[in-house]
ZAMARGU-4260 file (C-alpha; in steps of 0.2 Angstrom, whole numbers, plus 5000, padded with zeros to 4 digits):
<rodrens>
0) 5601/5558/5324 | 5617/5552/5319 | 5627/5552/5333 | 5614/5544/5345 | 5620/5528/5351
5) 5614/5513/5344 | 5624/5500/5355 | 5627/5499/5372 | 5635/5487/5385 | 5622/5495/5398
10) 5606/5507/5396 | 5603/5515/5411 | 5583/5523/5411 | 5586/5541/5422 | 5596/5553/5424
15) 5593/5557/5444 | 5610/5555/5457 | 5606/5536/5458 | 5605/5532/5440 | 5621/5545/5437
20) 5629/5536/5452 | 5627/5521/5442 | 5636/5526/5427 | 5649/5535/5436 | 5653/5517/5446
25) 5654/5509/5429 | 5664/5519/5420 | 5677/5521/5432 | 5679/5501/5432 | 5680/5502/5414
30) 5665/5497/5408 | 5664/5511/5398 | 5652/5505/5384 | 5635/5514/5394 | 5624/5525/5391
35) 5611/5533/5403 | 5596/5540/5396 | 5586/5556/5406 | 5568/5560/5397 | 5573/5581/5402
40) 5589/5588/5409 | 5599/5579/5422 | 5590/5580/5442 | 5575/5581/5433 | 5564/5571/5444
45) 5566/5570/5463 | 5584/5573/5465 | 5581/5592/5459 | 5570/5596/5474 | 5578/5586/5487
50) 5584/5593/5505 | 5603/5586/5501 | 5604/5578/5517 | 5620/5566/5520 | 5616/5556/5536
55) 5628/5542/5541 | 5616/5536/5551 | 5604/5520/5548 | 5596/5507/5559 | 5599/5493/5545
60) 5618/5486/5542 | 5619/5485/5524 | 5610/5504/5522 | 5622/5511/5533 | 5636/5504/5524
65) 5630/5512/5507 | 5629/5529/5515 | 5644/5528/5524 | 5653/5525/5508 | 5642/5540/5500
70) 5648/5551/5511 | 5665/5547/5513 | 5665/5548/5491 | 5656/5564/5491 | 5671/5572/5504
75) 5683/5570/5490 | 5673/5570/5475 | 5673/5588/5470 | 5692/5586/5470 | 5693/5572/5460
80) 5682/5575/5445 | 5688/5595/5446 | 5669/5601/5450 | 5668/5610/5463 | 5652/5607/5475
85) 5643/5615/5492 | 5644/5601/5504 | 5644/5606/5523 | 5650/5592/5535 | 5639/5601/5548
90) 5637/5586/5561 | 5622/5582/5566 | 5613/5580/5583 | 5596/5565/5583 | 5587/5569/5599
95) 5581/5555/5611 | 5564/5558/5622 | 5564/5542/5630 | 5574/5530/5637 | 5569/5518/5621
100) 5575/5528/5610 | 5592/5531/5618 | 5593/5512/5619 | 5591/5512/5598 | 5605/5527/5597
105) 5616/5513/5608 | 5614/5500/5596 | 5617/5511/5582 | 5633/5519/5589 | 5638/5501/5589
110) 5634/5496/5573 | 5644/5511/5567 | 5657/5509/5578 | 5660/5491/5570 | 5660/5500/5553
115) 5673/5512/5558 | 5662/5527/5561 | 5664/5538/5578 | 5647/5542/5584 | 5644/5548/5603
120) 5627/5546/5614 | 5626/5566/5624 | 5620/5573/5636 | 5605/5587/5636 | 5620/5598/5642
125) 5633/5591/5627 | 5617/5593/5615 | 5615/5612/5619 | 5638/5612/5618 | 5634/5607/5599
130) 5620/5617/5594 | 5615/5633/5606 | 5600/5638/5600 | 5591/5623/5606 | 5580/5618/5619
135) 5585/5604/5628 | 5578/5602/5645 | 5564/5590/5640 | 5577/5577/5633 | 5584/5561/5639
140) 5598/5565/5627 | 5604/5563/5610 | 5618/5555/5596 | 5628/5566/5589 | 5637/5561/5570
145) 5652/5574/5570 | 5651/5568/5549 | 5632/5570/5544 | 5629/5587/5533 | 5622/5592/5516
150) 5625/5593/5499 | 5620/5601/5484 | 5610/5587/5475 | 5610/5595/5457 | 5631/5599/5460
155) 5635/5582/5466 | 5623/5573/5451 | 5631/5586/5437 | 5650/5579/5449 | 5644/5562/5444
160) 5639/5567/5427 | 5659/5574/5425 | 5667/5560/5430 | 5656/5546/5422 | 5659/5557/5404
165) 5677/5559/5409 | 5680/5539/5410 | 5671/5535/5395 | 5652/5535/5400 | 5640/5543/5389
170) 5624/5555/5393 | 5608/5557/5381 | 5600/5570/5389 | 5580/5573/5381 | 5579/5557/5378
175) 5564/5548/5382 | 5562/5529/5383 | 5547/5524/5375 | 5548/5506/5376 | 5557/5490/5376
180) 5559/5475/5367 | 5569/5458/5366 | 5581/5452/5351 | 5588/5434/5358 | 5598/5442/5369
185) 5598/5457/5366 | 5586/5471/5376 | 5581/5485/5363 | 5579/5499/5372 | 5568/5511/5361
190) 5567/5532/5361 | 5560/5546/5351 | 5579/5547/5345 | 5582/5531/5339 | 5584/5514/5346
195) 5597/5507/5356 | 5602/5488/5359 | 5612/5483/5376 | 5615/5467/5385 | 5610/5475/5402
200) 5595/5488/5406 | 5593/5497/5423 | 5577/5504/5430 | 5581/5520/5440 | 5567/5529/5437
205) 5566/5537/5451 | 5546/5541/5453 | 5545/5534/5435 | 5550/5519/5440 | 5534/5510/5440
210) 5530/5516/5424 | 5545/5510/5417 | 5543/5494/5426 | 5527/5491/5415 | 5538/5490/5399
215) 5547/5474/5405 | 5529/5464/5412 | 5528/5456/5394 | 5546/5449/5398 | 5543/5443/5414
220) 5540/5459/5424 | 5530/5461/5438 | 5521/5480/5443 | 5534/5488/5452 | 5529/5489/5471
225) 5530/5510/5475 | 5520/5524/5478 | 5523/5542/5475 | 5525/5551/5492 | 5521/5572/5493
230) 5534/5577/5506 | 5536/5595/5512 | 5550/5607/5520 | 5550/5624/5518 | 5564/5638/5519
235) 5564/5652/5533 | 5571/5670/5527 | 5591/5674/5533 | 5593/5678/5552 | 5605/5687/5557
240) 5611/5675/5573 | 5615/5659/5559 | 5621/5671/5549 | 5636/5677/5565 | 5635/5661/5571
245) 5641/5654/5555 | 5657/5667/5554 | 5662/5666/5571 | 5663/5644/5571 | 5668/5642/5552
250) 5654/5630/5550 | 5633/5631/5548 | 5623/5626/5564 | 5624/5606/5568 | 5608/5598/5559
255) 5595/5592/5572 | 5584/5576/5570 | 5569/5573/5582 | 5565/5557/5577 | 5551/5556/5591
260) 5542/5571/5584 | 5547/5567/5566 | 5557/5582/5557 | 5574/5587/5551 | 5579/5605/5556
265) 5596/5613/5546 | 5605/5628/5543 | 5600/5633/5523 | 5613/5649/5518 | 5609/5659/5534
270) 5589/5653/5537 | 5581/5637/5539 | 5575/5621/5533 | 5560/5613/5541 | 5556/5596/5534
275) 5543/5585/5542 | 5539/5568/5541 | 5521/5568/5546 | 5508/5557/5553 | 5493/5564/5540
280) 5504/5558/5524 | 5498/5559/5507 | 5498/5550/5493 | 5498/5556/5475 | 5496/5548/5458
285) 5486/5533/5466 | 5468/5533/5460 | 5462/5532/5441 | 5455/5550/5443 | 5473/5555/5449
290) 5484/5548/5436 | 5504/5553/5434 | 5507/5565/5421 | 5517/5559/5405 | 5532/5574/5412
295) 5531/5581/5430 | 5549/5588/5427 | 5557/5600/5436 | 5538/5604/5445 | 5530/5602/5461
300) 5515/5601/5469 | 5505/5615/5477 | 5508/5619/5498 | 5500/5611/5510 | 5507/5618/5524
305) 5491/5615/5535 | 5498/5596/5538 | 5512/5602/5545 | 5505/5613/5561 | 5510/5602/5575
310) 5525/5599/5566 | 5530/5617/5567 | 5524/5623/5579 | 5535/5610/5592 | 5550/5616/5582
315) 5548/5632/5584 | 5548/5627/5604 | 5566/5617/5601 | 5573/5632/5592 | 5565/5647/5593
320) 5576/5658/5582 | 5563/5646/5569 | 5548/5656/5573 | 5558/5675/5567 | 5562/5667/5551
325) 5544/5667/5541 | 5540/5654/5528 | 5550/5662/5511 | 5549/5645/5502 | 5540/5627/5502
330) 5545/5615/5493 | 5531/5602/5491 | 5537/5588/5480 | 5534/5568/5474 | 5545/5558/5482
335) 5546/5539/5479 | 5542/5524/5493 | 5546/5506/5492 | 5533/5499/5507 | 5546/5497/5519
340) 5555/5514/5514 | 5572/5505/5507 | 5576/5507/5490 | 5575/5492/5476 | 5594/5490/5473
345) 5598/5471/5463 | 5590/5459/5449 | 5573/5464/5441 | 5563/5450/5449 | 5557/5439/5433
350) 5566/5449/5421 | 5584/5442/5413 | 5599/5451/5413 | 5588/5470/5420 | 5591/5478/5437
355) 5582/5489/5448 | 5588/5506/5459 | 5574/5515/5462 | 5560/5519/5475 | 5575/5531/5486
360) 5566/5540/5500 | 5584/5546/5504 | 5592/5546/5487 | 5607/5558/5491 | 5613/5549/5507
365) 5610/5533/5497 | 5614/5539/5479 | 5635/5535/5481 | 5633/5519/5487 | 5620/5515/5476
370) 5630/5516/5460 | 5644/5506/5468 | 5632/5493/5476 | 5621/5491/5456 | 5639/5491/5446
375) 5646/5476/5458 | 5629/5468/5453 | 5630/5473/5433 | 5647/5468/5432 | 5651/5454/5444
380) 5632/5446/5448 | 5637/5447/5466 | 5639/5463/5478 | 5653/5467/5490 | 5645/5465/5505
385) 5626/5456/5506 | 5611/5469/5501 | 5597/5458/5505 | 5589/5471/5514 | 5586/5482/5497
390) 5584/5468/5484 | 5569/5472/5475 | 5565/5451/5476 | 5561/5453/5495 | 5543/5457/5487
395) 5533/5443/5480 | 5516/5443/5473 | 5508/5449/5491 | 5514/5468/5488 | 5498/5474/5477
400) 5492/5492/5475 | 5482/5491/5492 | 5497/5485/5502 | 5511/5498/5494 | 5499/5510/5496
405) 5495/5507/5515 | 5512/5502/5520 | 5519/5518/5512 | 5506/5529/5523 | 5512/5521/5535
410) 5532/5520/5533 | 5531/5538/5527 | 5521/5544/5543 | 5535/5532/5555 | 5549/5537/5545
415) 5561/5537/5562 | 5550/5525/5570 | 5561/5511/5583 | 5558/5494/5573 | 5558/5487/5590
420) 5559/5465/5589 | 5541/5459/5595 | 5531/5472/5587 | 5520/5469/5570 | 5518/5484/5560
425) 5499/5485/5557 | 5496/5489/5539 | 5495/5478/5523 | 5491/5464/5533 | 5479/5448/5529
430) 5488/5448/5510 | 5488/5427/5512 | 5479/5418/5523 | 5484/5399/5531 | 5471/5387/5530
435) 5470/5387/5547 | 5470/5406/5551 | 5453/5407/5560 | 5459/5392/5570 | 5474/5401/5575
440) 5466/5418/5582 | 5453/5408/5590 | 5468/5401/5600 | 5474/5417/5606 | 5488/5416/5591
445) 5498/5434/5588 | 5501/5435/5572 | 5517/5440/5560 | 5520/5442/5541 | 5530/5431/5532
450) 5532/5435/5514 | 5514/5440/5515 | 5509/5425/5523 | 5501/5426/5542 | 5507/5416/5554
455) 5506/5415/5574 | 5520/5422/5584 | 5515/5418/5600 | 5496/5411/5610 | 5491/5423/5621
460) 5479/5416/5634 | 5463/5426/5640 | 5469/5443/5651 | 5486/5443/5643 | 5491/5461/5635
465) 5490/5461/5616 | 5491/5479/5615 | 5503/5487/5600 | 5511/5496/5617 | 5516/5482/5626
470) 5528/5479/5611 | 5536/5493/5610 | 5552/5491/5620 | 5572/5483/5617 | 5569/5470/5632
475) 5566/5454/5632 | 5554/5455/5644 | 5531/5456/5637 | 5517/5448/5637 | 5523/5437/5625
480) 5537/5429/5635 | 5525/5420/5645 | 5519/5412/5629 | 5536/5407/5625 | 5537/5399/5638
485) 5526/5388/5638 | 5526/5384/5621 | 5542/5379/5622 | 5540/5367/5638 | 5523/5360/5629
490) 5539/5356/5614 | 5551/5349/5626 | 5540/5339/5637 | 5524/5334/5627 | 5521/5340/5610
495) 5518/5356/5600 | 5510/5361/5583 | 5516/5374/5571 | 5506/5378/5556 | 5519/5383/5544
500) 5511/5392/5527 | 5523/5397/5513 | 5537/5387/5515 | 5546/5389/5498 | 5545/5376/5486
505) 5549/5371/5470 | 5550/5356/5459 | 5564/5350/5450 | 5564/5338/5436 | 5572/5330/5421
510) 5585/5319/5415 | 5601/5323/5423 | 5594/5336/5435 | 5605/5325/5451 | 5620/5330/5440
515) 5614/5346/5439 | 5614/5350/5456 | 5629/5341/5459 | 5638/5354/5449 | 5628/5367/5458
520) 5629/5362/5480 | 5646/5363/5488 | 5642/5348/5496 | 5635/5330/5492 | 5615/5324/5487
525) 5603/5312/5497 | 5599/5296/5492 | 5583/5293/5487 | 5569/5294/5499 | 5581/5305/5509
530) 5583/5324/5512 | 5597/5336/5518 | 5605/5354/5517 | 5612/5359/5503 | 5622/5376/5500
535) 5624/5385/5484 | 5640/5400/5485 | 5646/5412/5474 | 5662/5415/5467 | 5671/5420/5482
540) 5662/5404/5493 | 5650/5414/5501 | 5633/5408/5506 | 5621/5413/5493 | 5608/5402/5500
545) 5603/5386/5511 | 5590/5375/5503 | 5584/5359/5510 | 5584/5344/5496 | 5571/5331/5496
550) 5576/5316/5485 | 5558/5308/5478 | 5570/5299/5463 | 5586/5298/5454 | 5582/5315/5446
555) 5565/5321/5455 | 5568/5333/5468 | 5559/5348/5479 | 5569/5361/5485 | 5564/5369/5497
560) 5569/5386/5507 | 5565/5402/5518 | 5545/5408/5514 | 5552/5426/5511 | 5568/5418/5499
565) 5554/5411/5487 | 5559/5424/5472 | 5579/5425/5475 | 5579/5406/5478 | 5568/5403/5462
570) 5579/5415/5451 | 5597/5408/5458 | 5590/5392/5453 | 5582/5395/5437 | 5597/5406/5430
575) 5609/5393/5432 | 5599/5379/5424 | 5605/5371/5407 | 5601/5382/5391 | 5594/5366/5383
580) 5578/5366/5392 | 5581/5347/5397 | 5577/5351/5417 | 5562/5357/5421 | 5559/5368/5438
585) 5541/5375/5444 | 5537/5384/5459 | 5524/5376/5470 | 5524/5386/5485 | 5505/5389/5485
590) 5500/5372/5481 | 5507/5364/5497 | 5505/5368/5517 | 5518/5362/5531 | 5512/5358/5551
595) 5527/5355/5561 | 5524/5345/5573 | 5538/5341/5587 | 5541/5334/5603 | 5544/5317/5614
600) 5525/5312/5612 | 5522/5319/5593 | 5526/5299/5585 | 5511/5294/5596 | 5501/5307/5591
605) 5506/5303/5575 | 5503/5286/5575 | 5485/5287/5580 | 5479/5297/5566 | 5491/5292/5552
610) 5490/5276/5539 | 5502/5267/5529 | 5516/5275/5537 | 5532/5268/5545 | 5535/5280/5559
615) 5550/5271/5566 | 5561/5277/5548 | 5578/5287/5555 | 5582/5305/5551 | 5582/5314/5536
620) 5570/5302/5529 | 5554/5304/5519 | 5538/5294/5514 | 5521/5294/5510 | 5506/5294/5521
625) 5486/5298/5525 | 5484/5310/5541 | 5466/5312/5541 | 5461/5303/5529 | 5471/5315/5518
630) 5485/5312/5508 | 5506/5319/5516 | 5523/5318/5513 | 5532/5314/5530 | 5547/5323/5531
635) 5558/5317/5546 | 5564/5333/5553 | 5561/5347/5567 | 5569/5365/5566 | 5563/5365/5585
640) 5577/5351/5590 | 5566/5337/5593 | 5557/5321/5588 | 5545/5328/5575 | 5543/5328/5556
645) 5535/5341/5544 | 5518/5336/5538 | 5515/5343/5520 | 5498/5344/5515 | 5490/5349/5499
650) 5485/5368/5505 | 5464/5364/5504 | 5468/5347/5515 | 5480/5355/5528 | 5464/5362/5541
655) 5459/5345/5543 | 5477/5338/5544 | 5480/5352/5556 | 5463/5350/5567 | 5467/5330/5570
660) 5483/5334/5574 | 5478/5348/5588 | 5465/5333/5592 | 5478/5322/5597 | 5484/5335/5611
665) 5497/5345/5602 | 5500/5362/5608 | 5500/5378/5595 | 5516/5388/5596 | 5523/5401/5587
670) 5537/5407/5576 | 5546/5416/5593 | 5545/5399/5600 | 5553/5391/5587 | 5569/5404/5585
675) 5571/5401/5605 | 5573/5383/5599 | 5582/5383/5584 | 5595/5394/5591 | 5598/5383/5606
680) 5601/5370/5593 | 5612/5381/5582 | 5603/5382/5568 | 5606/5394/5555 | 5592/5409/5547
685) 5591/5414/5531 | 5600/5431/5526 | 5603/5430/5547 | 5617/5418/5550 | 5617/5414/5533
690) 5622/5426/5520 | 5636/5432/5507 | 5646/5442/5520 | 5653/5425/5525 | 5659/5413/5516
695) 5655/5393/5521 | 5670/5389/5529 | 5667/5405/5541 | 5648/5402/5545 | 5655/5386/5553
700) 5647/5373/5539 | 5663/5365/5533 | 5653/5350/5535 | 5644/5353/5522 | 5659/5355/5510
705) 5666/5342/5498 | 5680/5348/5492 | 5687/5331/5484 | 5670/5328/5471 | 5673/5328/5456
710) 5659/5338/5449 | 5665/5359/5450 | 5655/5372/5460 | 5654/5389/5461 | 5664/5395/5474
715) 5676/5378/5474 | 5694/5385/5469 | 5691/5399/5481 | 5685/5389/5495 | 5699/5377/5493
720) 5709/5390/5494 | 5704/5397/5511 | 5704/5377/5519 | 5723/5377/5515 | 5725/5395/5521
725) 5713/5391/5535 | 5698/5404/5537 | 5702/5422/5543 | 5683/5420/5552 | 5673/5408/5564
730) 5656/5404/5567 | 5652/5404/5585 | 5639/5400/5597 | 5640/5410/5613 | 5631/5413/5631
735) 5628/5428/5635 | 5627/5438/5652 | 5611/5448/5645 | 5599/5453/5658 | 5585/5462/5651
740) 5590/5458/5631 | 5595/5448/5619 | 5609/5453/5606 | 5603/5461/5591 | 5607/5457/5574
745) 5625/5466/5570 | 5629/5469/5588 | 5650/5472/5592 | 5659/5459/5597 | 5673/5464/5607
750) 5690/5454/5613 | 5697/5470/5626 | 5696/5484/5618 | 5695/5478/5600 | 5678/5474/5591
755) 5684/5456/5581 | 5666/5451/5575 | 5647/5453/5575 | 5630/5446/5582 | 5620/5437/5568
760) 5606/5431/5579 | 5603/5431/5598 | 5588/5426/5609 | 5583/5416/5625 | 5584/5397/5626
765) 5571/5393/5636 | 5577/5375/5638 | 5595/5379/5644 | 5589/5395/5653 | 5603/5406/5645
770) 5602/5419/5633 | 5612/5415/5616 | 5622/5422/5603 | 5627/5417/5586 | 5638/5426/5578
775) 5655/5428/5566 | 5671/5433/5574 | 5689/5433/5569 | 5698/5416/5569 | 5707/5419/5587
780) 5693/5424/5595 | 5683/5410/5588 | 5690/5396/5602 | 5677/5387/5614 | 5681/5395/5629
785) 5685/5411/5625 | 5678/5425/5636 | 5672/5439/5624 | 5660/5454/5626 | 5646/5456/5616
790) 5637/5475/5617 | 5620/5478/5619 | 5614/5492/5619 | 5627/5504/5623 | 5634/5488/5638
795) 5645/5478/5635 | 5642/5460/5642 | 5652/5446/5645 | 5650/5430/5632 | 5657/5412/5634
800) 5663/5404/5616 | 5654/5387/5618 | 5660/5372/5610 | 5654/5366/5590 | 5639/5357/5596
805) 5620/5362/5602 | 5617/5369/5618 | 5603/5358/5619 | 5603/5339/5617 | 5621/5340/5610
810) 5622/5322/5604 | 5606/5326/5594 | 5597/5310/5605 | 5580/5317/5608 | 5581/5323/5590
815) 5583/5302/5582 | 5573/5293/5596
</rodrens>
């Protein structure tokens, strides 16, 4: 055809609200040189059939942000592009059943609040004030969002569509991609029409996207980690009520949420939509016998109404003007899941210069700030604010068929489920095992997933409650604090044991590889036979990551980082390396095992099943030993606070490193054990405390910096910059009058009546006996002394700025004894 395109800046594969969003972002920043490519008509896929809900509400920061900026787009788009569009900022109400559940709404309201959103807790009286036709005398109360509602999906995409066309960006509709290839650097994106070469290629697929995903595996690919989802809703016919409701208030019927049963209810025209989540899921396009069709456009699957009894039959008792409606229409269609329900918004893990947006269970709500979240990435290779919590990289090799498919089941069947902080969601478990894993449930360990990998949480000791129930609950207070407990003091007083699998790893090699880094770090290198932080930034000087630097040689080096950064670390790295091939860097995460062992006693126990090692070397220092006979590395560190190193052991060597060590007397403990202890010392967490909504001067690391070397880093000119101007933020350390909890991450921070920062971590420090918060606040508030109010849970409680130094052992003696 000769006027299909045959170059492109950016080939964007489907034409759903996410991918259109995408174009529409780019365009109106001028990079108008796209084109998106739909295989049928625009909304072809899931966006046609979907409900059109517009919720502000999310439990996860950086989510919530992206809708909120949805929504607020879509409330002026139609004006803006000149299409007009049915959207109906309705309100919506979520009901609470429990005291728990309230408790989440609390954190929420906050965390809105702090994003300039106006949310309200209610009463069972207020409830019934927003929507009359419910039943509320069974509820504890409720939330109501005055600026949720519902829009037409197929208006706001064909919106989009408009205003992408209208700034530049170009449409092929019926147009199939059939494969793709690699020139240099060049992607060839290929279709029935012709083929189109680009420099960036975007994946949003929608429930494609796997399929799509297997054309890049001979690039570096990976299968895409999804699974197609059948959900239900179905229409009632027109009643009368809604109908007079609607023409006396000006407005449709507030949307109810009942998160505890698991259903959306809303006004459609003048009936109702029902649209369950429910616990008897299904699954489709999983099995060889059930394979996808080459074009499920524009179709559906056939009703299964008989999952969704219970489901209607309680929301007929919260409304009852439900049950006089009848089912006129059910809409049974595939939607896609990502294993923890968040979309896949970044960098194609593997794959240079491709992006992901796909695997949207709540693609409308999302679809706006998707597109402005992807562009950023296309455009800048950095995001506004830090999207860790969608990037497609937070799955490694661990998420298989079996485990999408389990964790979907599950995810979809607890789509409003309270993600409560000591409870381990069951499925997809086992994926990679430690060494020592039969060891550590014979000690009563609890386990918890850590990019795949199992590891304890806590001991339990025999008749302690390790019942899924006794984790549900926002307090501090379980069967597990016991076990903190006394992990902790077996730390502080004697010594403790942590077997540590999956520490990311990699080697790094080559002449001119200390150079290398140099030009990479904001700060300075070890010497050899040393180690210490090192912190890469972006443009802007904000923490892209924390990496710890071991220094074998002049230019041989591990760097090593968080178990769940293993793919993002791998790729910052390897992207930035010299075209010429001269450094070499290989990820050895599986080849190597980690005990931590730490505590006043742990040099003695140590000592006595140790050879050839010096264990009176300082801090920070490094060397080469037997433990067991078998060969180490002796890393003189301790995240915990204490004397201790890291023992790495070749993976097959580390149950015998591991069982002469818990010989010696050392105590098992747990990853909660060690957060208690890390945070007393103020120690950062990756993607917690450390992330790119701060840059390194705010998160508190300036001691990290050196400005005055010669070599350039990214990040320098800006974070210059800010010294002379001095940082608009602070990193703080904070006790905290807290009860019965611990700050959440992203809780207010308030100074009077003004909220001045957030909460990045918070937990109880079993050693100072005070519970702690870490956290980011605005420059005046960030003073030691300072009396501010941190809110938890809907109460506000009072929080003492401490000064820079830890909480526990502040001159860091017990630490270099």
């Amino acid at each position: 055809m000769a006027d299909f395109p045959t170059t492109a800046r950016v080939v964007i594969i489907g034409g759903g609200v996410v991918g259109t969003s995408a174009l529409f972002h780019l365009a109106r920043a001028g990079w108008t040189d796209c084109v998106l490519l739909e295989k049928n008509e625009l909304t072809a896929g899931s966006t046609w059939h979907a409900a059109g809900n517009v919720p502000n509400f999310a439990p996860n920061w950086a989510v919530m942000n992206m809708q909120r900026y949805g929504a607020e787009m879509y409330r002026g788009l139609a004006d803006e592009v000149d299409y007009p569009m049915n959207y109906h900022v309705t309100g919506a109400i979520r009901l609470a059943h429990s005291k728990e559940r309230l408790q989440e709404f609390e954190k929420i309201v906050g965390q809105a609040r702090a994003q300039g959103l106006s949310m309200d807790i209610c009463s069972p009286a207020e409830l019934k004030e927003h929507n009359p036709f419910m039943e509320t005398h069974d509820l504890a109360g409720g939330l109501w969002d005055p600026l949720d509602g519902d829009i037409d999906p197929a208006q706001l995409t064909q919106a989009m569509a408009k205003g992408a066309r209208d700034a530049g960006g170009r449409i092929e509709r019926f147009s199939p991609v059939t494969g793709i290839d690699r020139d240099g650097d060049e992607w060839i994106v290929k279709t029935e029409k012709g083929d189109i070469r680009c420099e960036f290629v975007v994946n949003a697929a929608g429930y494609y996207a796997q399929r799509v995903g297997e054309m890049f595996k001979p690039f570096g690919g990976r299968t895409v980690p999804m699974v197609v989802m059948s959900h239900q809703y179905f229409l009632t016919g027109q009643l009368p009520e809604l109908e007079a409701f609607t023409k006396e208030r000006g407005q449709k019927m507030p949307m109810i949420r009942d998160p505890d049963i698991s259903y959306y209810l809303r006004q459609d025209k003048h009936g109702l939509n029902l649209g369950p989540y429910e616990r008897n899921c299904k699954a489709h396009w999983v099995t060889p016998e059930d394979p996808m069709p080459e074009d499920f456009s524009f179709q559906l699957y056939p009703d299964d109404l008989d999952r969704l009894d219970f489901y209607i039959e309680d929301a007929m008792e919260r409304l009852p003007l439900l049950g006089e409606g009848g089912v006129e229409r059910n809409i049974n269609g595939p939607i896609p899941y990502a294993p923890d329900g968040l979309p896949m918004i970044g960098p194609m893990p593997g794959v240079k210069n491709a992006f992901e947006a796909h695997s949207f269970t709540f693609g409308i709500a999302q679809g706006g700030g998707a597109g402005k979240v992807l562009s950023e990435w296309i455009m800048h290779g950095e995001t506004e604010i830090d999207m860790w919590s969608v990037d497609p990289r937070r799955y490694t090799d661990y998420a298989d068929h079996d485990y999408c498919l389990s964790k979907a089941l599950e995810t979809y069947g607890h789509e409003y489920a309270m993600h409560f902080p000591h409870h381990e969601w069951p499925a997809g478990r086992d994926k990679k095992l430690s060494a020592n894993h039969a060891a550590l449930l014979a000690s009563g360990a609890q386990m918890g997933a850590y990019n795949g990998w199992e590891r304890a949480n806590w001991f339990a000791q025999d008749g302690e409650d390790t019942s899924e129930e006794s984790t549900q609950t926002w307090g501090r207070s379980g069967p597990w604090e016991a076990g903190i407990k006394r992990e902790v003091e077996a730390v502080r007083d004697n010594a403790g044991v942590l077997d540590m699998p999956g520490f990311s790893r990699y080697a790094l090699s080559g002449v001119g590889a200390a150079e290398w880094l140099r030009t990479q770090i904001a700060g300075a290198l070890p010497k050899a036979g040393r180690m210490n932080l090192g912190y890469f930034t972006d443009s802007r000087g904000r923490i892209v990551t924390e990496v710890t630097i071991i220094r074998w040689d002049e230019d041989d080096f591990w760097i090593m980082t968080a178990a769940v950064a293993q793919w993002h670390d791998f790729e910052h790295l390897a992207k930035l390396l010299p075209s010429d091939g001269s450094l070499t860097l290989t990820d050895i995460t599986t080849q190597w095992s980690t005990a931590l062992l730490t505590g006043p006693k742990s040099r003695d126990m140590l000592a006595a099943i140790s050879e050839g090692a010096d264990l009176s070397t300082g801090w920070l220092t490094l060397q080469d030993a037997t433990v067991a006979g078998k060969p180490v590395k002796l890393f003189r560190i301790s995240f915990a606070g204490e004397l201790g190193w890291e023992v790495h052991s070749k993976f097959d060597d580390s149950a015998a490193v591991y069982d002469a060590i818990r010989a010696q007397g050392a105590a098992p403990f747990g990853m909660y054990a060690l957060n208690s202890m890390r945070i007393e010392k103020g120690y950062r967490t990756w993607k917690g405390d450390l992330s790119t909504d701060y840059t390194l001067l705010e998160g508190g690391l300036d001691r990290f910096l050196r400005l005055g070397k010669e070599q350039d880093f990214p990040g320098k000119a800006a974070l210059a910059s800010e010294m002379q101007s001095g940082p608009k933020k602070g990193f703080v350390t904070m006790i905290v009058d807290a009860p019965d909890a611990d700050a959440p991450y992203m809780s207010p921070v308030w100074m009077g009546d003004e909220i001045v920062g957030e909460t990045t971590s918070g937990d109880w420090g079993y050693r100072v006996n005070k519970s702690i918060a870490l956290g980011v606040v605005r420059a005046d508030a960030a003073a030691p002394g300072t009396e501010l109010e941190v809110e938890i849970f809907g109460v506000k409680r009072k929080a003492i700025v401490q000064e820079d130094a830890p909480l526990w052992d502040a001159e860091n003696a017990r630490i270099r004894a």
